[in-house]
N, C-alpha and C positions, 0 to 999 in steps of 0.2 A: 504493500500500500504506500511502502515508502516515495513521496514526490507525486502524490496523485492530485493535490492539492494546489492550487495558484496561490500566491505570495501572499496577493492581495486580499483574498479572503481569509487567508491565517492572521495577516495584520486586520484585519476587519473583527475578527474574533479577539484579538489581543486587546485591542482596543475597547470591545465591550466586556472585558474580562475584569475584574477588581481583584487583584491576588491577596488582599486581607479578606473579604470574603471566601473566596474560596479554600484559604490555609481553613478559615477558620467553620469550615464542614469539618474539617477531618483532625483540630486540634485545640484547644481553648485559647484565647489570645488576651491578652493584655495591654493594652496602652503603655507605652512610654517615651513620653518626648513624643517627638514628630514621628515615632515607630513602635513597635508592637513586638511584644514578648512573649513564649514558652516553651514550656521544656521540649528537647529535642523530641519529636518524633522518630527518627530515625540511628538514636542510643539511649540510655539509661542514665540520665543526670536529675542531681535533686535541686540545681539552680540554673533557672530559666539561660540559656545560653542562642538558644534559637530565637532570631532576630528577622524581623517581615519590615521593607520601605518600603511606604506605598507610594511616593512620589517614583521611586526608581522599577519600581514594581517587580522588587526581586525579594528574596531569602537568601540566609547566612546562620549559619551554624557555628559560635566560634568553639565550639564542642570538638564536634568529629569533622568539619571542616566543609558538610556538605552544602550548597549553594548555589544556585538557579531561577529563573523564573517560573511562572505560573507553570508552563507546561511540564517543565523540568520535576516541579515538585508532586505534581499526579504521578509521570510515568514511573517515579520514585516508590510512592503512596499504595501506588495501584497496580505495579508491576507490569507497566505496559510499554509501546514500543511509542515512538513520537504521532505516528499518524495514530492512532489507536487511544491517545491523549487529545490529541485535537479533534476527532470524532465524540468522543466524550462530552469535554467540555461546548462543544458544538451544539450537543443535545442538549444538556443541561440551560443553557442558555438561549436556545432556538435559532442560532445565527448559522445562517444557510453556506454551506461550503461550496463552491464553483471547483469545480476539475479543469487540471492541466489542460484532455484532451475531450473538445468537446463533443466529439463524434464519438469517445466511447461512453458517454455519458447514462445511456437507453441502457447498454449492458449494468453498467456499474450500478445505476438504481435497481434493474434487476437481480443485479448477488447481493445488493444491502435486503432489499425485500426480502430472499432467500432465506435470508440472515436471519432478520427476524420473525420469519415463519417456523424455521428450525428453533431458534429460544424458546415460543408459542408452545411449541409442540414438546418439547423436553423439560419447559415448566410444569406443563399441564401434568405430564407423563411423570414427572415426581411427585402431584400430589395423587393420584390416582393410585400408584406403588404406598403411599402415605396410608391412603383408605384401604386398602386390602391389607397393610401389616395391623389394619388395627379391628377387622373382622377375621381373620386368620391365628386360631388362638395357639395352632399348634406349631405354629412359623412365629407369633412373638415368644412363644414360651423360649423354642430355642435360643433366642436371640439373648433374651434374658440369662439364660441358663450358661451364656458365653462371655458368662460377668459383665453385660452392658446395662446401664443406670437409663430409667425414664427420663433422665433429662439428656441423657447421652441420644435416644433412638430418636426425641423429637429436635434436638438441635441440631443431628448429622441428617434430618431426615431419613433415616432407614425406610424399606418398604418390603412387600410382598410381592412378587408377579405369581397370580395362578398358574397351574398347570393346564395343560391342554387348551388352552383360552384364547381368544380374540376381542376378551374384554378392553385393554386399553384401546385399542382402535375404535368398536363402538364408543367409547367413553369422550375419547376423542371426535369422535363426528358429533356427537350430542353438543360437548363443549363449542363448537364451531359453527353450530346453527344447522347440521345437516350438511352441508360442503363437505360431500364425501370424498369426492375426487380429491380436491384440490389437499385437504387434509390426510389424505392416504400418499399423496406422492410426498408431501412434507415430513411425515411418519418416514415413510421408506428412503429419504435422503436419510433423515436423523438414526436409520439404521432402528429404528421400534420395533417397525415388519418385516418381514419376509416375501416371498409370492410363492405358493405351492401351488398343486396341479387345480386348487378348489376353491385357489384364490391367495387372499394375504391374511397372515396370521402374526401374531404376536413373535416377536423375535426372543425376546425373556418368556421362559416358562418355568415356575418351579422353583423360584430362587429369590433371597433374602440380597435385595437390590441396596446397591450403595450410591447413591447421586453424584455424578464429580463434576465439581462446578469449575470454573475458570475465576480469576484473581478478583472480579467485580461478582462474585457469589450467586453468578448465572448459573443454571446444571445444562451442561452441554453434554455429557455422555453418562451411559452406568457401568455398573460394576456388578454382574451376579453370579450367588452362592448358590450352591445345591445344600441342602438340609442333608441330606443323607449322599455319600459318596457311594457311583455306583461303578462299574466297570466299564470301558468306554466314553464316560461321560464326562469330560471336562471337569471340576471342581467350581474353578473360577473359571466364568466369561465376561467379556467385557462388550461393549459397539462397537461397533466396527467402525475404521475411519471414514468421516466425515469432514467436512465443509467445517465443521466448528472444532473437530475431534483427529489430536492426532496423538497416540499413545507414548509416541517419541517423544514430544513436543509437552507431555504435562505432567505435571505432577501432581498425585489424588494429594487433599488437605492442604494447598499450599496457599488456598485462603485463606484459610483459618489460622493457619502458622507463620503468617507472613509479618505480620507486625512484630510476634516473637522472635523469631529469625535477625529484623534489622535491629533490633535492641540487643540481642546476644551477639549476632554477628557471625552465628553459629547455624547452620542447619544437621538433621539429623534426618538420616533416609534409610526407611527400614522397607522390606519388599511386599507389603500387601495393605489392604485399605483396614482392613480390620487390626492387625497391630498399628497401624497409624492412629486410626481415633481412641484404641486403651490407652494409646501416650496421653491424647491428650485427656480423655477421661480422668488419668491421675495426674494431671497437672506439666506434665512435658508438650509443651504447646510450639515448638519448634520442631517438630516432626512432621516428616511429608513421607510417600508412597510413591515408588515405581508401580506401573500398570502390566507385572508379565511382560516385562522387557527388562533388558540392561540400561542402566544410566547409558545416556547417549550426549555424544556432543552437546545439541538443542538444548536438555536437562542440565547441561553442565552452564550453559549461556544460560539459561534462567535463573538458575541460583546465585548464581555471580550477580544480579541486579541486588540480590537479599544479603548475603553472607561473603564474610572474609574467609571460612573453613566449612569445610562439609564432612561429618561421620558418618558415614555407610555401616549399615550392619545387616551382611546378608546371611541368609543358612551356612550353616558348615557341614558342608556338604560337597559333591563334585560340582552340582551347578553352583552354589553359591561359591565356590571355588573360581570358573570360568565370569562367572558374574563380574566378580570382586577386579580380575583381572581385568577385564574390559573397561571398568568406571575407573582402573586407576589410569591406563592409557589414554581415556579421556580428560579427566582433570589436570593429568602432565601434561597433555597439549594445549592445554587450555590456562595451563600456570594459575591454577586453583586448588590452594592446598585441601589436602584428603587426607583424613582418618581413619583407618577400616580396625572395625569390630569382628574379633572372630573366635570370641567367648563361646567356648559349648554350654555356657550356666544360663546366658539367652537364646535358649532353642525358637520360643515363641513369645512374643511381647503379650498375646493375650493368656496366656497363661502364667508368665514371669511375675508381670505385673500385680494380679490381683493376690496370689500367693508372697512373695518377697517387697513390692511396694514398690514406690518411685525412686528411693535412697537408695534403695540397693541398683535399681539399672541404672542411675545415675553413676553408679561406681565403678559399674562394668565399661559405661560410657566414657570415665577417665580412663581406661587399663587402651583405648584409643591407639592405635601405631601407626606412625606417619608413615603413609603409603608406598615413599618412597625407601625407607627401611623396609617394610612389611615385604613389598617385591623382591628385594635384595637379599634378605633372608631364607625367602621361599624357594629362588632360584639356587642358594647353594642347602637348602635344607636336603636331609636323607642322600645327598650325592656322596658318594665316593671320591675324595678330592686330592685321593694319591695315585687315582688314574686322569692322565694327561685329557684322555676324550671326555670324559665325567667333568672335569674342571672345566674345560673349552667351552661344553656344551650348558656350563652354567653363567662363565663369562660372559655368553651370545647372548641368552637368557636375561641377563639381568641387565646387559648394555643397549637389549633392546629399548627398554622403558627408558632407562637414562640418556637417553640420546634425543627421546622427543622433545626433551624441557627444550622450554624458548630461553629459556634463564643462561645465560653462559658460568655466569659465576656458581651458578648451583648447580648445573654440568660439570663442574671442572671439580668440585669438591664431593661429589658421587660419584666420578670416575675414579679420585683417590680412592673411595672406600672400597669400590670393587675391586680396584687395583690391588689394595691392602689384604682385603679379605680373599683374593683367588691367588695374592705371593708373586702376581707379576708387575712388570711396569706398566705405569700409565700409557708410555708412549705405543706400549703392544693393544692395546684396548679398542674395539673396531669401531670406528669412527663417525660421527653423524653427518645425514647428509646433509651438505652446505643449505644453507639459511640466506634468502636474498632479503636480508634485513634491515641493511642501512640506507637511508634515502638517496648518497649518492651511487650506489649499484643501479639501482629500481630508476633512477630517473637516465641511468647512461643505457637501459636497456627500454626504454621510452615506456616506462609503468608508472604509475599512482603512488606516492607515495605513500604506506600505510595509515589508515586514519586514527589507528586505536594503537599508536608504536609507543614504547615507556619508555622513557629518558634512563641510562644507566647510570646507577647508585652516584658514579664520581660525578654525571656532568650537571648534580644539582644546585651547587654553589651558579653554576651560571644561567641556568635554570631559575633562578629566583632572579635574578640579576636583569633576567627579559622581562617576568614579571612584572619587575620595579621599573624599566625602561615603557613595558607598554600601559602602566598607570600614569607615566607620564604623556604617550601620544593621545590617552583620551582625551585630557586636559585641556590641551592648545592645539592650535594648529601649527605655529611656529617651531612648537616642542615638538611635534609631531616631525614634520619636515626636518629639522638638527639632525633627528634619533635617526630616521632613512635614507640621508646624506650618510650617515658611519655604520649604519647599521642597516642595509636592506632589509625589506621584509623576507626575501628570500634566505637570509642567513640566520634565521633565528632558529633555534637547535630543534623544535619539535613541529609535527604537520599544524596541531593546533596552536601553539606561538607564531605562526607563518602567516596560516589562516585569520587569525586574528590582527594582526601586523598588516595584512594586504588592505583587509576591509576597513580600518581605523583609516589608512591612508588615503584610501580612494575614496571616504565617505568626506572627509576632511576636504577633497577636490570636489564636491559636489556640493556640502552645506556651508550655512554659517554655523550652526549649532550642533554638535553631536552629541545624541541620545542613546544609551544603553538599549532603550526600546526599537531604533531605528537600527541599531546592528542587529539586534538577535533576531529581526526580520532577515536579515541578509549572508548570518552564518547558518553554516551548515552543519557543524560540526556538533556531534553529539557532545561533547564537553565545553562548549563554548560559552555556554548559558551558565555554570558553575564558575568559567574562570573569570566572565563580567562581575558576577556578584562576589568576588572576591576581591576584586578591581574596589567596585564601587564601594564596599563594605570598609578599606585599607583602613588601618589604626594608626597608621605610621606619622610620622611629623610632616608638617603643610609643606607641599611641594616646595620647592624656590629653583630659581632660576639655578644658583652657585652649587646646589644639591645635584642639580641636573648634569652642569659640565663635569664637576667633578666623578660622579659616578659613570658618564657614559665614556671618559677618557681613560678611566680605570676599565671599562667591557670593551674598549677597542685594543688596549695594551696587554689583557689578556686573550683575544682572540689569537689576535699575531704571534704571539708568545705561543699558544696551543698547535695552530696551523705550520709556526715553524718547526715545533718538535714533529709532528708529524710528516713534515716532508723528509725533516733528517732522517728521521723513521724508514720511510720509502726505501730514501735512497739510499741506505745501507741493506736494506731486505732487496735489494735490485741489484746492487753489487754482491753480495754472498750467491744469489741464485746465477751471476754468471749473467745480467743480463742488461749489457750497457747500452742497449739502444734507447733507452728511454731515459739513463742517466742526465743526457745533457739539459734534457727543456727541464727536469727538475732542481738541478742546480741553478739554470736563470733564473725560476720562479722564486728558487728562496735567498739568492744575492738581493731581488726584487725585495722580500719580504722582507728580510733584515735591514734595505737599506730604511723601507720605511719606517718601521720600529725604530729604528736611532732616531730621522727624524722625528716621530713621535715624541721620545724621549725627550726631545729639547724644547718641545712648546708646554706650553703650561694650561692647563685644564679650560679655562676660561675661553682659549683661542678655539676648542674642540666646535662650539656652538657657533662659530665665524665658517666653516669649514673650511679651516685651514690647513684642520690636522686630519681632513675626512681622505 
């Protein structure tokens, strides 16, 4: 959906949007000053640190650091993606959204209508499952008997689908006025029905139904149980992929769990819907469910909107064996730390739970191994490691997982460990494949530079340094022009400091006045909206001119300084390799570079803003 929307209808919505209203659906606020206070939403603090301007119509967290505007703070809220936020708020407000392209527009009302025909039909279809668990005495007795609380079966909405029935469908045409058709092909997208030889029939029969709603606590698909296990017969079924439903893509309870999750920082992902809700039945409210899949990439990009760590705890078992493996390849590529559980004392969370308590799985939940040990382990575990093939074949093993990190530095310190623990050298360890990671690769190969690329550990001293340079181009315009006379926008070390840096400039060539509101119409960048309002939020002392030269003469003195190490760098990794054809244009560039650096050296800060020293 990303880009489906014209500019000018997104700034049409911003503009009837009041972001102290809207914080304050989802958080209590406070007046103070010309701004508005409370406790973060998005950590656990006991003093108000979360800050709303409504002149600048952003938030600021000086907490946990998080910061954005209006829409920034839903997709946050609500776990959603940007268009999915501006559709929202669209509705909430009735402000009509125009599309890019207007010829696809007949289509595009048609899958919104879809949309919410399939909602219609999977609302209706959980209360319907609602009234039959509550005439069905020998399907709630079970239910009960599987230690779950009457306030548990009506707040998860639990249900019944009868056996052999064609009840919901009837239930459904009743609810619709009779619109059989139209309600039967909507039933059969949403995967309710079937079609057999004597028509359409209930796709659930027989089974203690679980609702799984999506992060705005819609039920978009089920989840159903057989009462009695029979042979042939599946246990768990779930819907089948849908238009709103995709098993990969969701996680059962992660509505529920999702406020718990950003205040802990933590998620916890056990494999089935039913130990999902005894967590939260005893008070573990940070727990979510795979649907009979493996955590999948999708699963691991969703949780990452909620949590800094994720504990997995699947059977110990062969599948939960291959399981285990697969979600930890997923979170290594995804450079989202993972904690795997693989206690035999939690066989079943629905039986753990009501027997030993939340203290006690709590404990099991500490006993946690970082995944990337846990693999490392597993691959030299029960090997015989005084036979040469045994050891090889556990080095491959465990260098596979170590290889996917995007991390270098946490590459390079799990290679020692393997290295340590298989007795050989680092430099024997089979090697990952090259990584087109730095933006001048990507851009000499004419690609995109990455939009979601993280600054490494060292280059954050200058990293803040652009920060402070580009809370100075918001300011003025003159400031602005200084900073990009010494500092193009094209050399500022991240896609988003670039991104931000281009449009400050070009907006500065088009207005007298520059507004926070008038960029974030024109970035694109999903982090863009957070580093405004940190911009605009600065605590820092009142800009001045003398602040300016002096610091932007001090980020020119270190660029040159880094660029020159770097060439020297080069040119000696050019001369060992034996390859002087390329020695000479790198020596003129850095005669070039050092002669300027000395000049440099000899002007004084003040001159920097003249560009005399640019």
């Amino acid at each position: 959906m990303a880009g489906i929307y014209t500019d000018a209808s997104i700034q049409r919505l911003r503009d009837a949007l009041d972001i102290v209203r809207v914080v304050e659906s989802y958080v209590p606020l406070k007046r103070a000053g010309s701004r508005y206070k409370a406790l973060c939403p998005f950590h656990a603090e006991k003093t108000p640190s979360f800050t709303v301007h409504p002149e600048m119509q952003l938030y600021k967290c000086f907490g946990c650091g998080e910061g954005g505007d209006v829409f920034k703070f839903v997709m946050k809220m609500d776990g959603l993606s940007f268009p999915e936020a501006v559709e929202l708020l669209a509705e909430r407000t009735g402000i009509a959204l125009d599309r890019v392209q207007p010829r696809d527009k007949e289509q595009a009302r048609g899958r919104s209508m879809e949309k919410k025909q399939l909602y219609w039909v999977c609302s209706k279809a959980t209360a319907f499952f609602e009234e039959q668990l509550a005439r069905a005495s020998h399907a709630r007795r079970y239910v009960v008997d599987r230690g779950f609380t009457d306030e548990t079966i009506s707040a998860w909405r639990l249900g019944w689908a009868p056996p052999r029935s064609t009840g919901l469908l009837e239930y459904l045409v009743r609810a619709a006025g009779g619109k059989r058709e139209a309600v039967s092909a909507a039933a059969d997208k949403a995967g309710l029905v079937r079609k057999g030889s004597s028509g359409l029939y209930d796709f659930f029969q027989g089974r203690i139904m679980f609702p799984i709603l999506d992060t705005q606590h819609r039920p978009i698909a089920f989840g159903g149980r057989v009462l009695k296990e029979e042979p042939g017969v599946g246990k768990y079924m779930n819907s089948p992929e849908t238009p709103l439903f995709s098993k990969s893509r969701v996680l059962f309870a992660l509505d529920a769990a999702a406020r718990e999750i950003r205040l802990t920082k933590t998620a916890v992902v056990v494999e089935g819907y039913t130990d999902a809700i005894m967590c939260h039945q005893h008070g573990l409210r940070n727990v979510v469910a795979t649907l009979g899949t493996a955590l999948t990439a999708e699963h691991v990009r969703l949780l990452r909107r909620y949590a800094d760590t994720v504990i997995a705890r699947f059977d110990a078992d062969e599948a939960g064996d291959r399981a285990t493996d697969r979600a930890i390849r997923a979170f290594v590529e995804q450079d989202l730390p993972l904690r795997v559980v693989r206690s035999t004392q939690i066989k079943d969370a629905c039986e753990f739970l009501p027997r030993q308590g939340a203290d006690a799985f709590r404990a099991e939940l500490d006993k946690a191994e970082d995944a990337f040990s846990y693999h490392i382990r597993r691959s030299f575990e029960g090997r015989e490691l005084g036979n040469v093939d045994e050891r090889t074949r556990a080095v491959r093993q465990a260098m596979e997982v170590v290889n996917l990190s995007p991390d270098p530095l946490k590459q390079d310190m799990l290679r020692q460990t393997v290295a340590s623990t298989a007795g050989v050298s680092v430099q024997s360890l089979p090697q990952p494949t090259p990584r087109r990671s730095t933006r001048g690769a990507r851009e000499r190969k004419g690609e995109p530079a990455a939009k979601n690329e993280g600054p490494p550990a060292e280059l954050e001293p200058r990293l803040r340094a652009e920060r402070w340079l580009l809370g100075y181009m918001l300011r003025r315009r003159d400031w602005c022009d200084a900073i990009c006379r010494v500092k193009p926008p094209e050399e500022f070390g991240t896609e988003l400091h670039r991104e931000v840096a281009e449009e400050i400039h070009d907006a500065w060539g088009e207005l007298d006045r520059l507004t926070t509101d008038v960029l974030l119409t024109r970035l694109q960048h999903p982090e863009a909206g957070s580093l405004l309002s940190e911009l605009a939020f600065d605590r820092g002392p009142e800009p001045t001119e003398e602040a300016l030269a002096e610091g932007l003469y001090w980020v020119r003195l270190r660029d040159l300084e880094e660029e020159i190490g770097s060439l020297e760098r080069e040119i000696r990794e050019a001369k060992h390799a034996e390859a002087p054809e390329g020695v000479d244009a790198l020596m003129v560039r850095l005669i070039e570079l050092k002669r300027e650096l000395e000049e440099l050296r000899q002007e004084k800060p003040s001159d920097i803003l003249d560009g005399s020293a640019a």
